[in-house]
PDB file of N, CA, C and O in Angstrom:
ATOM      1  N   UNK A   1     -48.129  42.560  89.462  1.00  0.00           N
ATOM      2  CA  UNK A   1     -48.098  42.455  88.021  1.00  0.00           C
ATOM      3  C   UNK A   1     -49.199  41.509  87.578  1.00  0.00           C
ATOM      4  O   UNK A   1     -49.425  40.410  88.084  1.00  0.00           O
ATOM      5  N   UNK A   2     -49.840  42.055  86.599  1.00  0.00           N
ATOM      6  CA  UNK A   2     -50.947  41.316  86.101  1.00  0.00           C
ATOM      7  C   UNK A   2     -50.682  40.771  84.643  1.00  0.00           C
ATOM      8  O   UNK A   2     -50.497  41.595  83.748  1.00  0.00           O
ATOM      9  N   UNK A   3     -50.650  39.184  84.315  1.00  0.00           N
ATOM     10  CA  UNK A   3     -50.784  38.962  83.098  1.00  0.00           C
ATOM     11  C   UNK A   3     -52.361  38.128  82.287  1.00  0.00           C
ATOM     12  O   UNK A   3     -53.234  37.447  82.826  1.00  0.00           O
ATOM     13  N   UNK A   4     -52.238  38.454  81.180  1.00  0.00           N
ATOM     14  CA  UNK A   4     -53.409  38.012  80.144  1.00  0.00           C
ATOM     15  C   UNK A   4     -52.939  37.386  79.663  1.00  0.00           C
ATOM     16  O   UNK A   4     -51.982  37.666  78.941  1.00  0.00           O
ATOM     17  N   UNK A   5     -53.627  35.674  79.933  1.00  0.00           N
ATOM     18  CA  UNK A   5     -53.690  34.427  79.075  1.00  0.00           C
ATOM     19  C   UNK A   5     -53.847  34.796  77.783  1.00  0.00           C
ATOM     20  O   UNK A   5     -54.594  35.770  77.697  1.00  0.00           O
ATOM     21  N   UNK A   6     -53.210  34.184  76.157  1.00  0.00           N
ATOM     22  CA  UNK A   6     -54.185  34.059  75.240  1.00  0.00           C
ATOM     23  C   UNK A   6     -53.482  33.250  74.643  1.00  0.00           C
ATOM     24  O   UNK A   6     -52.260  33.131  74.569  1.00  0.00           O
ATOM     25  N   UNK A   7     -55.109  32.152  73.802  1.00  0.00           N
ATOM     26  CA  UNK A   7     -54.502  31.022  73.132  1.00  0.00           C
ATOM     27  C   UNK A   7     -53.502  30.778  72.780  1.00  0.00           C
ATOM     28  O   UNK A   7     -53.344  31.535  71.822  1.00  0.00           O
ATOM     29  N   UNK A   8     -52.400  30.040  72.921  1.00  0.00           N
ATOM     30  CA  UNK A   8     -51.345  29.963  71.944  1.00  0.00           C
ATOM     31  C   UNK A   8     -51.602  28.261  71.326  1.00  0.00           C
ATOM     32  O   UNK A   8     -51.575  27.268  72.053  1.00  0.00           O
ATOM     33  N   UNK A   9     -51.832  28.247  69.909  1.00  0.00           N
ATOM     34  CA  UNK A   9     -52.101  27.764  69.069  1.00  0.00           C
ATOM     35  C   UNK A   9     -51.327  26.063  69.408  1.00  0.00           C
ATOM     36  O   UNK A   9     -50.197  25.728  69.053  1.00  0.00           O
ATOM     37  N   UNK A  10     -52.415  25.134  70.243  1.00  0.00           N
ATOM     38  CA  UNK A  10     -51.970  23.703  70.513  1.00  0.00           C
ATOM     39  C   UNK A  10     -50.989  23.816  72.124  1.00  0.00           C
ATOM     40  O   UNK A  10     -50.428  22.794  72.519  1.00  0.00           O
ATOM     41  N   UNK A  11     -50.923  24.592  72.606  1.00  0.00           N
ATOM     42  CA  UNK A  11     -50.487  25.217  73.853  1.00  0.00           C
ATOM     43  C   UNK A  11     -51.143  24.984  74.988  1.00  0.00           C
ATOM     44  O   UNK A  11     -52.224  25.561  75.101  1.00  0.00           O
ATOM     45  N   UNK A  12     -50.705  24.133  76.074  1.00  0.00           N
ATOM     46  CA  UNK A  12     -50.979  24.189  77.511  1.00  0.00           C
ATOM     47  C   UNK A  12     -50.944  25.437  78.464  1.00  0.00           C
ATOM     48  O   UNK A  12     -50.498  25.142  79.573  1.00  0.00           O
ATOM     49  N   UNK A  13     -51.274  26.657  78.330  1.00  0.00           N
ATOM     50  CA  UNK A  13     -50.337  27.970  78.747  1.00  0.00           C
ATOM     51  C   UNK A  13     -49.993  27.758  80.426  1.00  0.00           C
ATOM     52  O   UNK A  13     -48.956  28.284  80.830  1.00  0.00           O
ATOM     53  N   UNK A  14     -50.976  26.882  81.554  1.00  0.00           N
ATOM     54  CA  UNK A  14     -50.713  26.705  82.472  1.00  0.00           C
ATOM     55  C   UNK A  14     -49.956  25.722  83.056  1.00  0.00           C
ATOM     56  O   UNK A  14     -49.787  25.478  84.251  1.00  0.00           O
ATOM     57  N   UNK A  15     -49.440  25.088  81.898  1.00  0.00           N
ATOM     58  CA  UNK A  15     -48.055  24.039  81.827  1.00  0.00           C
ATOM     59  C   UNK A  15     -47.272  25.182  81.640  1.00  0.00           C
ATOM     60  O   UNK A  15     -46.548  25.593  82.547  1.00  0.00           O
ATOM     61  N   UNK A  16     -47.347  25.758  80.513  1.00  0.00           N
ATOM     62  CA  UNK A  16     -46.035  27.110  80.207  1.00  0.00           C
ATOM     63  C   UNK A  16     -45.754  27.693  81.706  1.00  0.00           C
ATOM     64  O   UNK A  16     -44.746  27.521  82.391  1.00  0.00           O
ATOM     65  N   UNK A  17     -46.849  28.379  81.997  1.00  0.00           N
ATOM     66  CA  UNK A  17     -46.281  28.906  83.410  1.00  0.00           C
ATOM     67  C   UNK A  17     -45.817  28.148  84.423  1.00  0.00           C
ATOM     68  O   UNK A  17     -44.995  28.579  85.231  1.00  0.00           O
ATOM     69  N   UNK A  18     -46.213  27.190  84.454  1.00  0.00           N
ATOM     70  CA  UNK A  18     -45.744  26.325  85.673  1.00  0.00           C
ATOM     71  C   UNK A  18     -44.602  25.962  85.528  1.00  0.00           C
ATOM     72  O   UNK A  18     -43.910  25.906  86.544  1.00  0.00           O
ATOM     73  N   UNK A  19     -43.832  25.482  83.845  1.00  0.00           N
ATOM     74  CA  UNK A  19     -42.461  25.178  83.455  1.00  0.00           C
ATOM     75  C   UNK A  19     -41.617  26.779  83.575  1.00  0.00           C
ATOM     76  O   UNK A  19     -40.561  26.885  84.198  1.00  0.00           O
ATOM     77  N   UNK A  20     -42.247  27.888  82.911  1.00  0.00           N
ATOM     78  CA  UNK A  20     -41.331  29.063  83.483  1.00  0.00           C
ATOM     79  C   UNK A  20     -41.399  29.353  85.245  1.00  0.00           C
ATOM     80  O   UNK A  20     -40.436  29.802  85.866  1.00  0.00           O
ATOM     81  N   UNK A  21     -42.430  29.080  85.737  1.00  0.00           N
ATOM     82  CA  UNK A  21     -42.316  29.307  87.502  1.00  0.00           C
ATOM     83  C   UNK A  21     -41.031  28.502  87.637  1.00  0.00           C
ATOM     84  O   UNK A  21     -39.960  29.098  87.521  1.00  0.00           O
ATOM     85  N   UNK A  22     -41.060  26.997  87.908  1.00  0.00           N
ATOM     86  CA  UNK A  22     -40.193  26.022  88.100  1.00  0.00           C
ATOM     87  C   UNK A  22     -38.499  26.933  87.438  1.00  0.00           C
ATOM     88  O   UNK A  22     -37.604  27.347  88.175  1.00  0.00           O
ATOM     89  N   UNK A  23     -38.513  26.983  86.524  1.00  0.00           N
ATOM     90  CA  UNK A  23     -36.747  27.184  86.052  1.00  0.00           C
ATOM     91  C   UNK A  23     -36.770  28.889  86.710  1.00  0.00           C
ATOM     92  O   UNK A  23     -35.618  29.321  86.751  1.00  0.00           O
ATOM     93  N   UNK A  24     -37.466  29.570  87.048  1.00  0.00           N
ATOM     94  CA  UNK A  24     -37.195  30.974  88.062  1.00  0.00           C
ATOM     95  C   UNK A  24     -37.097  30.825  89.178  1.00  0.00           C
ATOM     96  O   UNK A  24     -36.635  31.771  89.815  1.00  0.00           O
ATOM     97  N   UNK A  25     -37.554  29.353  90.042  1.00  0.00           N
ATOM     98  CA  UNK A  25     -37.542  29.251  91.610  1.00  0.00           C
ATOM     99  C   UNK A  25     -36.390  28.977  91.590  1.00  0.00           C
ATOM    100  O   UNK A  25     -35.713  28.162  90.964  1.00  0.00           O
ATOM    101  N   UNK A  26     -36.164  29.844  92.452  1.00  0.00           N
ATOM    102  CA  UNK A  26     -34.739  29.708  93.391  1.00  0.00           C
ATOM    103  C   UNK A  26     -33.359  29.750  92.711  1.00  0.00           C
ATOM    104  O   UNK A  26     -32.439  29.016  93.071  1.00  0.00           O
ATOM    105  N   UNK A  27     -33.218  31.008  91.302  1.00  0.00           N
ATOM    106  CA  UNK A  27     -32.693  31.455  90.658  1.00  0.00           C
ATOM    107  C   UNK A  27     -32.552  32.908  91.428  1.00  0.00           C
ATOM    108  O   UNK A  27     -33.399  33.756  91.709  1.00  0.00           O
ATOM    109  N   UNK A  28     -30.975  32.833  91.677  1.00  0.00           N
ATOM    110  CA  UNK A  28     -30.718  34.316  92.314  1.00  0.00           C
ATOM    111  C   UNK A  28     -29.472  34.765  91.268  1.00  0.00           C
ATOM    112  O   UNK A  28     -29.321  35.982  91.371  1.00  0.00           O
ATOM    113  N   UNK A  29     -28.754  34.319  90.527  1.00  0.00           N
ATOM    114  CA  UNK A  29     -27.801  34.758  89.610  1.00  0.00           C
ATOM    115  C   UNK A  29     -28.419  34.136  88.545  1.00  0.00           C
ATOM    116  O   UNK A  29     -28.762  32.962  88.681  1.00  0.00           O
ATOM    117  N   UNK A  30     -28.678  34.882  87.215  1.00  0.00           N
ATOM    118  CA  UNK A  30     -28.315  34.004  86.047  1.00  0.00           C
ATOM    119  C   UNK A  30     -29.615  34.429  85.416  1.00  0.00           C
ATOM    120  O   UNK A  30     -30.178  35.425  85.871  1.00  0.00           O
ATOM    121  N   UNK A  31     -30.155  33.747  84.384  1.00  0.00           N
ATOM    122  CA  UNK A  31     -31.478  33.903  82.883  1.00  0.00           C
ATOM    123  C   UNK A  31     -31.936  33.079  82.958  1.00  0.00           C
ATOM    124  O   UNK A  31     -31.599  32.059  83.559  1.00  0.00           O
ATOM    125  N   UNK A  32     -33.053  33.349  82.220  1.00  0.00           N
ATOM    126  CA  UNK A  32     -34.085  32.445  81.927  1.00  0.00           C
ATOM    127  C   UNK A  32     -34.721  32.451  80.580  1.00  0.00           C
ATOM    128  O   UNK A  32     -35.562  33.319  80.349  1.00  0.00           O
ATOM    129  N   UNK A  33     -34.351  31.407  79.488  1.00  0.00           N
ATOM    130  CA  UNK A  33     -34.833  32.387  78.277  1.00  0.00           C
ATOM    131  C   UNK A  33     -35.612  31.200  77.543  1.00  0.00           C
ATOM    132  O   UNK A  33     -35.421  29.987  77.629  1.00  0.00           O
ATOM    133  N   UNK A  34     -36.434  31.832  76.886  1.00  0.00           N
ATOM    134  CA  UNK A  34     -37.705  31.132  75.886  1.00  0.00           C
ATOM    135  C   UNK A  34     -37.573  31.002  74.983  1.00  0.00           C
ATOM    136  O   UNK A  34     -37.296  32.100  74.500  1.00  0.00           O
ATOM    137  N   UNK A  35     -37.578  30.127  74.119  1.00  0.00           N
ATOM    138  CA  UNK A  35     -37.312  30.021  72.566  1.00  0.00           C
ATOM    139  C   UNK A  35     -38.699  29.986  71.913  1.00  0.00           C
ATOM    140  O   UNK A  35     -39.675  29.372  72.344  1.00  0.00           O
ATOM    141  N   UNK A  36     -38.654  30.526  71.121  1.00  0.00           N
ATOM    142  CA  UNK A  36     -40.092  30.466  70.390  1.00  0.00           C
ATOM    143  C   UNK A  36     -40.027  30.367  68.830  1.00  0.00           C
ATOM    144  O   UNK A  36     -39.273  30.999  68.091  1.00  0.00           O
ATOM    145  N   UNK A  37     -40.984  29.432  68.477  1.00  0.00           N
ATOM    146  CA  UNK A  37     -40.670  29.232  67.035  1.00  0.00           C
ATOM    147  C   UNK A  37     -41.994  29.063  66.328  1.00  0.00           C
ATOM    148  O   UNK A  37     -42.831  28.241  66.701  1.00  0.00           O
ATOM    149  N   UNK A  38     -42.157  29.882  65.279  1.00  0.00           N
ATOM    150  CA  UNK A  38     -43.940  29.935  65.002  1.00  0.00           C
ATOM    151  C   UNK A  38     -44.828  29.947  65.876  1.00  0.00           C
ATOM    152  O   UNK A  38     -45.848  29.270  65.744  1.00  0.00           O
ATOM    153  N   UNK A  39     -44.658  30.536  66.680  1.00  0.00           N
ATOM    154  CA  UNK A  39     -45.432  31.500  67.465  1.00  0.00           C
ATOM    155  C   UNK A  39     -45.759  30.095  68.632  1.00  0.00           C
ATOM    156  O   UNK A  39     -46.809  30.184  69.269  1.00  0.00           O
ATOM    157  N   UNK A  40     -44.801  28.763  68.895  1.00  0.00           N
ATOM    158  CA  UNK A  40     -44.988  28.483  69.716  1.00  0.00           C
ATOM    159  C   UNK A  40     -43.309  27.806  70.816  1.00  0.00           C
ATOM    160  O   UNK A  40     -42.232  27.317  70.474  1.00  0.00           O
ATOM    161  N   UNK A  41     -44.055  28.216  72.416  1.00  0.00           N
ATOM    162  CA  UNK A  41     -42.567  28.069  73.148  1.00  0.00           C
ATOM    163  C   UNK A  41     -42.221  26.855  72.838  1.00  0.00           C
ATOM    164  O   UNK A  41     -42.987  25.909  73.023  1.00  0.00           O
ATOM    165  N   UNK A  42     -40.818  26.699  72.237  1.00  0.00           N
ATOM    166  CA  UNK A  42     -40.173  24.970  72.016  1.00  0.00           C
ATOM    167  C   UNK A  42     -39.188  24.907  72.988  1.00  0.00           C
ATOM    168  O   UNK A  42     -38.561  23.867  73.189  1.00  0.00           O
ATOM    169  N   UNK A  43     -38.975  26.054  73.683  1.00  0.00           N
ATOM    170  CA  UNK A  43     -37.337  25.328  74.921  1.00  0.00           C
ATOM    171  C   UNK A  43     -37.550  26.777  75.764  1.00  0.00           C
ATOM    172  O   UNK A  43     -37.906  27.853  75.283  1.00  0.00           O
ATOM    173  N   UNK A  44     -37.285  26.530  76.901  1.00  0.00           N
ATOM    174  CA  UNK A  44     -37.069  26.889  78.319  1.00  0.00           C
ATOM    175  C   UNK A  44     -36.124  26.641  78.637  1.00  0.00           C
ATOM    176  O   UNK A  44     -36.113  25.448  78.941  1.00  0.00           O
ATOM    177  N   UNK A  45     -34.657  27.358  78.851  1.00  0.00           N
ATOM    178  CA  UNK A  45     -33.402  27.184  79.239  1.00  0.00           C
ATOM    179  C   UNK A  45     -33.040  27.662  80.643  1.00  0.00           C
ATOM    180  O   UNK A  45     -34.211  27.863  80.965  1.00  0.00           O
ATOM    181  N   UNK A  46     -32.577  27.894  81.382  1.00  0.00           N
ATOM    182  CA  UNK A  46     -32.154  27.957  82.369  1.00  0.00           C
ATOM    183  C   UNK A  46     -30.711  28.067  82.900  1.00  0.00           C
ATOM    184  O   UNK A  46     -30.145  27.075  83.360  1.00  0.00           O
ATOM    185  N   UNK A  47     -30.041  29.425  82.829  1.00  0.00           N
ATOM    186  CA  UNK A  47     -28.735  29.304  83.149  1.00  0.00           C
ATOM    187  C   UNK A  47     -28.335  29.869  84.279  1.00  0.00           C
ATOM    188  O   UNK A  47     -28.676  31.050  84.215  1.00  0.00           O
ATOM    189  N   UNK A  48     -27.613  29.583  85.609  1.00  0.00           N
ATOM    190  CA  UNK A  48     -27.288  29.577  86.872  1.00  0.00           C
ATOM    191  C   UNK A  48     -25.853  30.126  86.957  1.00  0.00           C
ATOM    192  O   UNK A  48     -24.834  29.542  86.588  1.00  0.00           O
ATOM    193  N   UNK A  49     -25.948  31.355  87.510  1.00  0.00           N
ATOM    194  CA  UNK A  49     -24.230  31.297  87.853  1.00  0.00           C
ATOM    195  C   UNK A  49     -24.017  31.685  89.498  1.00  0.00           C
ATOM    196  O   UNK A  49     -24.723  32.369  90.239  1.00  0.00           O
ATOM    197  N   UNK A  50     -22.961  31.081  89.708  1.00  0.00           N
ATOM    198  CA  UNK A  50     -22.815  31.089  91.218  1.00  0.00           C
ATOM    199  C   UNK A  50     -21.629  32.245  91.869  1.00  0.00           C
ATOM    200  O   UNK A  50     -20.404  32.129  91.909  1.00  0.00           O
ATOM    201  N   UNK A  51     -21.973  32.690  92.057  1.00  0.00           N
ATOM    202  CA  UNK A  51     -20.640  34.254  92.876  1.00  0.00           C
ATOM    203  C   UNK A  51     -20.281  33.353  94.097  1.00  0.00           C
ATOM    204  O   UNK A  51     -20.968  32.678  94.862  1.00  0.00           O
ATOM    205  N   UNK A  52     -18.669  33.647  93.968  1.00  0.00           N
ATOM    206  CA  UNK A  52     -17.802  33.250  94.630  1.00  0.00           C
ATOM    207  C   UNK A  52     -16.983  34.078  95.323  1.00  0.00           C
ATOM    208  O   UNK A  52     -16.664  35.000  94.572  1.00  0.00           O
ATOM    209  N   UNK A  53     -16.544  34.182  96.277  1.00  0.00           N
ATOM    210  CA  UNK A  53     -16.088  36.000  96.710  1.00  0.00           C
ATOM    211  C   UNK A  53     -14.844  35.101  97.560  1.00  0.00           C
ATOM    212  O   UNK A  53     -15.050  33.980  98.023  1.00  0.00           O
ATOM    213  N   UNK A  54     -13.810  35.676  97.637  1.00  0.00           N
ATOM    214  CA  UNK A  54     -12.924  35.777  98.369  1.00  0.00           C
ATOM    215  C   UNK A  54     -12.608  35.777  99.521  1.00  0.00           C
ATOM    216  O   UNK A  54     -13.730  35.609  99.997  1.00  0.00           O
ATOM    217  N   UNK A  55     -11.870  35.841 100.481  1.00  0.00           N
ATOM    218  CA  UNK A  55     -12.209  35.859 102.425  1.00  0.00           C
ATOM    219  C   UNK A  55     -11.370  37.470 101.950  1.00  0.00           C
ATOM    220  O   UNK A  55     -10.601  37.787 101.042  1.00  0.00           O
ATOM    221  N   UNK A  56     -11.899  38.075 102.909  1.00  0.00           N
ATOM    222  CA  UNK A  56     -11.809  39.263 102.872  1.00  0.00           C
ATOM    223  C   UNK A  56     -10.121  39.786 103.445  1.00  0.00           C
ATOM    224  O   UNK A  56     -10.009  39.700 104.668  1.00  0.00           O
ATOM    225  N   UNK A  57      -8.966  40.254 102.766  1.00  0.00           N
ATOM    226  CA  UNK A  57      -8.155  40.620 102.880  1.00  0.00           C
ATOM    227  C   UNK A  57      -6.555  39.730 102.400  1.00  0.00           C
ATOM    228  O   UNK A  57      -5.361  40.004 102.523  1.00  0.00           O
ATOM    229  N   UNK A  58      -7.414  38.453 101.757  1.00  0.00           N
ATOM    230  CA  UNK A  58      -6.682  37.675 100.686  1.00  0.00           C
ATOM    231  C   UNK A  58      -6.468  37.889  99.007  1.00  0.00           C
ATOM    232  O   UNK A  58      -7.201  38.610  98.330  1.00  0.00           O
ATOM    233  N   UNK A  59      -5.846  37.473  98.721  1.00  0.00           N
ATOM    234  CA  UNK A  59      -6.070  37.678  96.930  1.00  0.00           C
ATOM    235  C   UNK A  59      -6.160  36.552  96.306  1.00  0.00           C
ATOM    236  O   UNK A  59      -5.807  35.522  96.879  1.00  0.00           O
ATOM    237  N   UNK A  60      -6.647  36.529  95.022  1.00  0.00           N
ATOM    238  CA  UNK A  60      -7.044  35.393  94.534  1.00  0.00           C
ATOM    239  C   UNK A  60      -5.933  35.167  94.111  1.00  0.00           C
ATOM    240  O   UNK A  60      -5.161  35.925  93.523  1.00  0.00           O
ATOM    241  N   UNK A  61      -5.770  33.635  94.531  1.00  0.00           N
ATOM    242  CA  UNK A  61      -4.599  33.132  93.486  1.00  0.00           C
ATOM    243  C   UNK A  61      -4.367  32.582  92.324  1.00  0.00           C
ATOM    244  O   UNK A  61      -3.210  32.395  91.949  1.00  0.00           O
TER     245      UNK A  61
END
């Protein structure tokens, strides 16, 4: 996948990527979402959920 830089107005964009790389490493359940406000990113959230599974031939109690 190929992306194209472009100005974003008072914007570090290779801080941007490096802050979206960072909150996607080592995310295997869960989002990642960008807030944007006048056309610039103000929050990077990061939400994690963890799967929990059962031993196999028990029920949850």
């Amino acid at each position: 996948m190929s992306t194209t830089l472009r100005s974003v107005a008072g914007q570090d964009e290779a801080g941007l990527l490096r802050e979206i790389h960072n909150a996607l490493h080592g995310l295997r359940y869960g989002a990642v979402e960008i807030t944007v406000h006048n056309g610039q990113v103000v929050q990077i959230e990061r939400k994690e959920k963890f799967r929990l599974q059962t031993p196999t031939g028990s029920k949850p109690a």
